[in-house]
C-alpha positions as CSV (number, residue, x, y, z in Angstrom):
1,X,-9.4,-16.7,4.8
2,X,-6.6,-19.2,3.2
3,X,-9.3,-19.8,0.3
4,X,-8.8,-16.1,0.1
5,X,-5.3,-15.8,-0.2
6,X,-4.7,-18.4,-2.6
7,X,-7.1,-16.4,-5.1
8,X,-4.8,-13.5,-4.6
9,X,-2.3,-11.9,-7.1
10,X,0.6,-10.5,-5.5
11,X,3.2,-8.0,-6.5
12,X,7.0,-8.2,-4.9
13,X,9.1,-5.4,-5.1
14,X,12.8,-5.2,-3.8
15,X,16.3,-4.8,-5.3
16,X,17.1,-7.5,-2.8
17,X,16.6,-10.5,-4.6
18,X,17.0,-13.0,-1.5
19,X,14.4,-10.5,0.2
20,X,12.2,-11.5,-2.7
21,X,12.9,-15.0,-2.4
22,X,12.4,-14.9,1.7
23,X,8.6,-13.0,0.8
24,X,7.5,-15.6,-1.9
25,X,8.2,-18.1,0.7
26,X,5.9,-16.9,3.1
27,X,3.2,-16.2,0.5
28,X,3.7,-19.8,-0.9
29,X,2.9,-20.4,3.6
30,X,0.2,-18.6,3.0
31,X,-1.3,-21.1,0.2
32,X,-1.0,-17.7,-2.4
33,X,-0.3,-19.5,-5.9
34,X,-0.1,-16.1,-8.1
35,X,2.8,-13.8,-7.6
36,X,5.0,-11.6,-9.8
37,X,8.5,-9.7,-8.9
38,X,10.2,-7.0,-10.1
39,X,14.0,-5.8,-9.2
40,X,13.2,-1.8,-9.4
41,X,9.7,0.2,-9.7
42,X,10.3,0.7,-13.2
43,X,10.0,-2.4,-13.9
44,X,7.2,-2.7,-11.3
45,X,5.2,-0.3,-12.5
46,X,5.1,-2.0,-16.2
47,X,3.7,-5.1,-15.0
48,X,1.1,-2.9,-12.9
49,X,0.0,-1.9,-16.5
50,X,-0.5,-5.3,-18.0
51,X,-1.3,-7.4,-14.7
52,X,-4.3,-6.3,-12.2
53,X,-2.3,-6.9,-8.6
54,X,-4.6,-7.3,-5.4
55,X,-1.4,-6.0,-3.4
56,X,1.8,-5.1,-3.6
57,X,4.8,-5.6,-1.2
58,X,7.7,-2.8,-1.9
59,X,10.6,-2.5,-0.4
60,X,11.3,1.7,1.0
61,X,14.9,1.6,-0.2
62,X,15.3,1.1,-3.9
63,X,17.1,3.1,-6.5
64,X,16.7,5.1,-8.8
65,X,13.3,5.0,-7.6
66,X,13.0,4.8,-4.0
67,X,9.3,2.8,-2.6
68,X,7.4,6.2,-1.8
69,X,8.4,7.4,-5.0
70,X,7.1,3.9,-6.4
71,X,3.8,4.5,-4.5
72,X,3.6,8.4,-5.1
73,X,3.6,6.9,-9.0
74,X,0.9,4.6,-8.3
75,X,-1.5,6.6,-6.4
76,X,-0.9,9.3,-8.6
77,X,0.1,8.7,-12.4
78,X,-2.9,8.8,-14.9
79,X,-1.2,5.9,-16.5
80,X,-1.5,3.5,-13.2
81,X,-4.5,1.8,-13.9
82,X,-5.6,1.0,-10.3
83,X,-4.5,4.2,-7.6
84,X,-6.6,2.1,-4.8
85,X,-4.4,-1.1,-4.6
86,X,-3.0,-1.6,-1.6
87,X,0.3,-1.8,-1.1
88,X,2.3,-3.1,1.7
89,X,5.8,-1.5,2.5
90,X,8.7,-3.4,4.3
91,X,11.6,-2.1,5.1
92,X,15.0,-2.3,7.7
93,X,14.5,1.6,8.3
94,X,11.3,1.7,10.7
95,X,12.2,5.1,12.2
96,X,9.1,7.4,12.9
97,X,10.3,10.1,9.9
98,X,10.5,6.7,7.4
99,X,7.0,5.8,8.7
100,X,5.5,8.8,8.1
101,X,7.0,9.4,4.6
102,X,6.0,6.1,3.9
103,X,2.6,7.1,4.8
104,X,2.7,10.5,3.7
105,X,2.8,8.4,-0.1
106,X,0.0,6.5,0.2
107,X,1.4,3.4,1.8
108,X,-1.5,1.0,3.2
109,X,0.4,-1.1,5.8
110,X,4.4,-0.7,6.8
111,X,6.1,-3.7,8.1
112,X,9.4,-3.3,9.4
113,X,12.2,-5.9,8.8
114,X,13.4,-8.7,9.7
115,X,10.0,-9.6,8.3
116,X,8.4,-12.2,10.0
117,X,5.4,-14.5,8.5
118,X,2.9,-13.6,11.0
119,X,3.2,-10.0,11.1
120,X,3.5,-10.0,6.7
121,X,0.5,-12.3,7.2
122,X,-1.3,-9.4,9.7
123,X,-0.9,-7.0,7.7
124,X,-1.7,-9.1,4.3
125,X,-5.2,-9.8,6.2
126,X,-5.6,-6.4,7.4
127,X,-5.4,-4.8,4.0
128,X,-8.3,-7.5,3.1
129,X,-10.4,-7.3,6.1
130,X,-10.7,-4.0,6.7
131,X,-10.2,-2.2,3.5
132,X,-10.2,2.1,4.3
133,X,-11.3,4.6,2.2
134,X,-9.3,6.8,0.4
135,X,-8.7,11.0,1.0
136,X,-8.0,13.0,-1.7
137,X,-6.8,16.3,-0.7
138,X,-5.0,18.9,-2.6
139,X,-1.6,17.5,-1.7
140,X,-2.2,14.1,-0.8
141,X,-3.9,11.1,-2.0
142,X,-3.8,8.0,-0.4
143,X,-6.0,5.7,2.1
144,X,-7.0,7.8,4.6
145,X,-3.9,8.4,6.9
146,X,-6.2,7.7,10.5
147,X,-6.4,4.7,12.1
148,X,-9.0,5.5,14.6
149,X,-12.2,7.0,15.2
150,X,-12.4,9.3,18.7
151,X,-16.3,9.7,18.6
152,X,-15.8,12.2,21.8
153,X,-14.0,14.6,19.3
154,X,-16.0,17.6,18.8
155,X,-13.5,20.0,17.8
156,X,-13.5,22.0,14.2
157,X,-10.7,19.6,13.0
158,X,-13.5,17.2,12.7
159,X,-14.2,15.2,9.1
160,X,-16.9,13.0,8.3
161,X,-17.6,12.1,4.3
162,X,-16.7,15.5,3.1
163,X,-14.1,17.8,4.8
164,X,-14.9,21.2,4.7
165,X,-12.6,24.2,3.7
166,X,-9.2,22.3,3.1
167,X,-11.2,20.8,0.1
168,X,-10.4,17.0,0.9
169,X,-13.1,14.6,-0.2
170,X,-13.3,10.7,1.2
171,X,-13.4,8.2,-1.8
172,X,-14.9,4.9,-1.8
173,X,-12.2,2.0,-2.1
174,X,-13.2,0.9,-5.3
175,X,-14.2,4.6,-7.0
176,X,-11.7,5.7,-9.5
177,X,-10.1,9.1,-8.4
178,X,-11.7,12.0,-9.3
179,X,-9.6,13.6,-12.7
């Protein structure tokens, strides 16, 4: 894994720039060599156009542009030129509404703070290891939002590959979203 995640380019995001600091840290503990950082998604989101990032870490509370906003922009603008990378959020405001907003964006992993390096480093892993697919539904787009599969479920909210009448459609991790 650490010959992984030295080959790994690694986007920061946070308004905080000790927070910055403290992440690159445990990256650099990690043996990743490659990592960028940007004060505001604005700035963010113009290296995401000139730099291919295998993850990005945001921060949730960030202005003008807030880190759901960020990864609503990602996900969703036909200028972002990858909408599958995953993207790590970390943040002091690990309420169950903030989680689920988060989510609700298109946010891969959420890691509450104080950040600590094992649990960055779990969730770094986890976005490598087990890569999920992505659901595109009218109003959302995103990796797909369940983290579990109940095989005893039989009911009609069931989804497989394609999900019925709501119109949602299960994308490979690597497809390019459907225009």
């Amino acid at each position: 894994m650490d010959r992984m995640l030295e080959r790994l380019k690694v986007l920061v995001v946070d308004d905080n720039h000790h927070m910055i600091n403290i992440i690159k840290t445990i990256l650099r503990g990690f043996e990743v060599k490659d990592f960028y950082d940007a004060s505001n998604a604005a700035d963010a989101f113009s290296l995401i156009r000139t730099t291919a990032f295998d993850i990005i870490i945001t921060d949730f509370a960030m202005d003008p542009i807030n880190g759901c906003e960020f990864t609503k922009l990602i996900r969703t603008a036909e200028d972002s030129p990858n909408h599958f990378v995953p993207i790590i959020m970390l943040t002091a405001y690990a309420e169950k509404s903030k989680v689920e907003q988060a989510r609700d964006a298109g946010v891969t992993e959420f890691c509450a703070k104080p950040v600590t390096a094992t649990e960055l480093y779990r969730k770094v892993c986890a976005v490598i290891n087990t890569p999920r697919s992505f659901i595109r539904t009218s109003v959302y787009f995103g990796p797909d939002r369940r983290r579990r599969k109940d095989d005893n479920y039989k009911g009609k909210e069931r989804r497989e590959n394609l999900f019925g009448p709501k119109g949602a459609t299960m994308l490979a991790r690597t497809q390019e979203p459907a225009a």
